[in-house]
Structure formats: C-alpha cells, structure tokens
C-alpha positions in Angstrom: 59.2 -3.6 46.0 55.4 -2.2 46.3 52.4 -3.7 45.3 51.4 -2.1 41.3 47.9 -4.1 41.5 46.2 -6.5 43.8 43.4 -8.2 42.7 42.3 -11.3 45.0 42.2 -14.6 44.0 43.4 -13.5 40.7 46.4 -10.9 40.2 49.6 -9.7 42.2 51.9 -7.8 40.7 55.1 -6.1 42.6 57.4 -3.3 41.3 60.5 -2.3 42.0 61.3 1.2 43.5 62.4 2.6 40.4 59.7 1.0 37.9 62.6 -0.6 36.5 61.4 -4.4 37.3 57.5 -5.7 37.9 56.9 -9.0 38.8 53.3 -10.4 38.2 51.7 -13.2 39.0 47.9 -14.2 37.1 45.8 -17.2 38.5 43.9 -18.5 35.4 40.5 -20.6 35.6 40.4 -23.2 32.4 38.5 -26.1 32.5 38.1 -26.7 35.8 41.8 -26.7 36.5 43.7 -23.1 37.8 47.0 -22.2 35.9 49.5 -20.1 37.5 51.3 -17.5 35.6 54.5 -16.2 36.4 55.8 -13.1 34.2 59.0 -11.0 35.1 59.5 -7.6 33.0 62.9 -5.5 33.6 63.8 -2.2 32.1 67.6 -2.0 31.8 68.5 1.5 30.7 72.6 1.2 31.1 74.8 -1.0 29.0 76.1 -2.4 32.6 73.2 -3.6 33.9 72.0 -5.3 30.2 75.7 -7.0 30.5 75.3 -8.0 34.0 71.6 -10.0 33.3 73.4 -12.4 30.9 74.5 -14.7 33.6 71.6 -13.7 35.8 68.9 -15.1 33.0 69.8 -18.3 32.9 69.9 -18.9 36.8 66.9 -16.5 37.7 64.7 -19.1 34.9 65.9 -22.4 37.3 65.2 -20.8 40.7 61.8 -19.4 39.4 60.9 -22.9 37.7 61.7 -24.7 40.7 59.4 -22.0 43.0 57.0 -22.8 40.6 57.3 -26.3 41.1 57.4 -26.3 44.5 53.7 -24.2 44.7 52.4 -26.8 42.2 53.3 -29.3 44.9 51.7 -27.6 47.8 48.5 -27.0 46.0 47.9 -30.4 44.5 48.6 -31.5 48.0 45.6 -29.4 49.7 43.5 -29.7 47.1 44.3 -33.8 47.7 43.9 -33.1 51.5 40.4 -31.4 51.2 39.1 -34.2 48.9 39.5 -36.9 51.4 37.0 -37.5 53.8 37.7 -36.1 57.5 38.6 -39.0 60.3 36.6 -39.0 63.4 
C-alpha cells in the first residue's frame, strides 16, 4: 500500500500496489460535529478473485464497522478528556 493523497486533518487515502484496491478515509465538519468516512473501492479483473470476495464482503463490512466503532470510542473519549477541567 502507498499513500494516493494526503491531505491533513481531512483526507487519507491508500492504494494497493497494483491500483487494484484504494482505501480512503474523509473527515467531514457538519454542524459542529466531525463525521468520519470510510470508503473501500476494489478492481477485480479475474472471475477468481470476484468469486473469492463473496465471503470476504460480508466479514470485511463487520471488522471495518467494529474499527469504526472503536475510533468513535477513542475520540469521544478525548474530546470528553479535554472538556474537563485539569486537577492541580
């Protein structure tokens, strides 16, 4: 994987070797609140490798969900964190 496009605070988006699969990730600003967007998008040029997503989907949605979860968690946290007020 290399980077495709980097911008901070904003973008990251990875691609595989062979173009075949980017992975990008958009922070989005709305209403005060940020959104974090998750978007996978594979090229699958031989019959074999369409064949072999079909079970991969369904478990590459539930480990990516739970990722996402899990940096929801982290960031509510520090934002809670930096909120509170600092004990001498």
């Amino acid at each position: 994987m290399s980077y495709a496009l980097v911008e901070p605070e904003h973008v990251l988006s990875v691609r595989s070797a062979d173009g075949n699969w980017v992975w990008t990730f958009v922070l989005e600003a709305r209403e005060g609140k940020t959104r974090l967007i998750s978007r996978n998008r594979f090229r699958l040029p031989r019959l074999k490798d369409k064949i072999g997503m079909i079970p991969m989907e369904p478990a590459s949605l539930v480990m990516e969900r739970k990722m996402l979860l899990g940096i929801k968690q982290r960031a509510e946290k520090l934002a809670a964190d930096a909120r509170e007020p600092a004990n001498a």
